[in-house]
N, C-alpha and C positions, 0 to 999 in steps of 0.2 A: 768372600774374604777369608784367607787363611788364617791361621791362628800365628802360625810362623814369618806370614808376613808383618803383621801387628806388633811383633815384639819389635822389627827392623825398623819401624818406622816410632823412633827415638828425639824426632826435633819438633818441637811445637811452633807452629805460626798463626799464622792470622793474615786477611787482607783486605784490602782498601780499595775503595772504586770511586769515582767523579760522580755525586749525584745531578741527577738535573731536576730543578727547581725556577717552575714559572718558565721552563722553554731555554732555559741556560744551565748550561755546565757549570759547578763548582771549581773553585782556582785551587781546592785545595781537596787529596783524597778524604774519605771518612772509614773509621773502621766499618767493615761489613762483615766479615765471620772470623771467630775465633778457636783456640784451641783447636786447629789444624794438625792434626798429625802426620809427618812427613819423611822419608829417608832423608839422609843425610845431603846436604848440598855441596855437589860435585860440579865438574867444569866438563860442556859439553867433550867428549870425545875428538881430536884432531880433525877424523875422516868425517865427522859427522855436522863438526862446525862448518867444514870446508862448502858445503853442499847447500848451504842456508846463506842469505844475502845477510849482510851486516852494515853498519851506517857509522859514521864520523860524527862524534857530535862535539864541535868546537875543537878537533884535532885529538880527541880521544880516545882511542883503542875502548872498544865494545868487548866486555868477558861475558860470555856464553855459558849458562849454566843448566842443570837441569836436575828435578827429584822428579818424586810420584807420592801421590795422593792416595786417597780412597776416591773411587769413582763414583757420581754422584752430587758429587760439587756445584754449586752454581759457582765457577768459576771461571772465567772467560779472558781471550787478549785484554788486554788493555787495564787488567785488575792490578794490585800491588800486592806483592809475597812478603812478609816482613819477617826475617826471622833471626836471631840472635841480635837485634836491633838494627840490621843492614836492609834496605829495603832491594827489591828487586822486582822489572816490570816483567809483567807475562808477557813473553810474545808466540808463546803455542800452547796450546793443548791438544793432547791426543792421548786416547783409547791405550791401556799398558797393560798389557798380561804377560806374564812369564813363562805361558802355558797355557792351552787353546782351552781349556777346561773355567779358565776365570773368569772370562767373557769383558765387558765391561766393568770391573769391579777395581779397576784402579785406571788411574791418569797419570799423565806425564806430562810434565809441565817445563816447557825450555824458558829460562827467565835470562833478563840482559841486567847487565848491572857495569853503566858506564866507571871505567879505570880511571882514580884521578891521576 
């Protein structure tokens, strides 16, 4: 991890996962990690939303977003990003370096966050 990139990553999160309990899923997420440090949350790229499938849910336009982590995370699809009080589902993660030199030391994380 760079030192340069630590200063960039300026929004705090936190997220949320379905536990399972007795063989069933919870109806509701629960916090699971905190104080997440995270770039700024931006909206997928045009050429890059285009390329990824997207879903209708009750006729509502799907926004595509995406930061990066610290790599490392037990962080997986299906967890929840919550951060300036907007929640957001993971629907990727994947391996981010800026430069072949960082290896796995950060993630990238594309979250959906239905439009009302």
């Amino acid at each position: 991890m760079t030192a340069s990139m630590t200063k960039l990553m300026t929004v705090t999160a936190s997220t949320k996962r379905f536990v399972e309990t007795a063989g069933k899923y919870a109806t509701t997420a629960t916090t699971y990690l905190t104080n997440v440090m995270c770039l700024p949350i931006d909206p997928v790229p045009l050429g890059e939303a285009s390329d990824r499938p997207t879903r209708n849910v009750l006729g509502s336009p799907l926004g595509l977003f995406q930061t990066v982590v610290n790599g490392g995370l037990d962080i997986i699809p299906g967890h929840i990003l919550v951060a300036g009080g907007v929640e957001y589902n993971i629907r990727m993660t994947e391996p981010w370096a800026a430069s072949t030199n960082l290896n796995d030391a950060y993630m990238k994380l594309t979250l959906e966050k239905v439009k009302p």
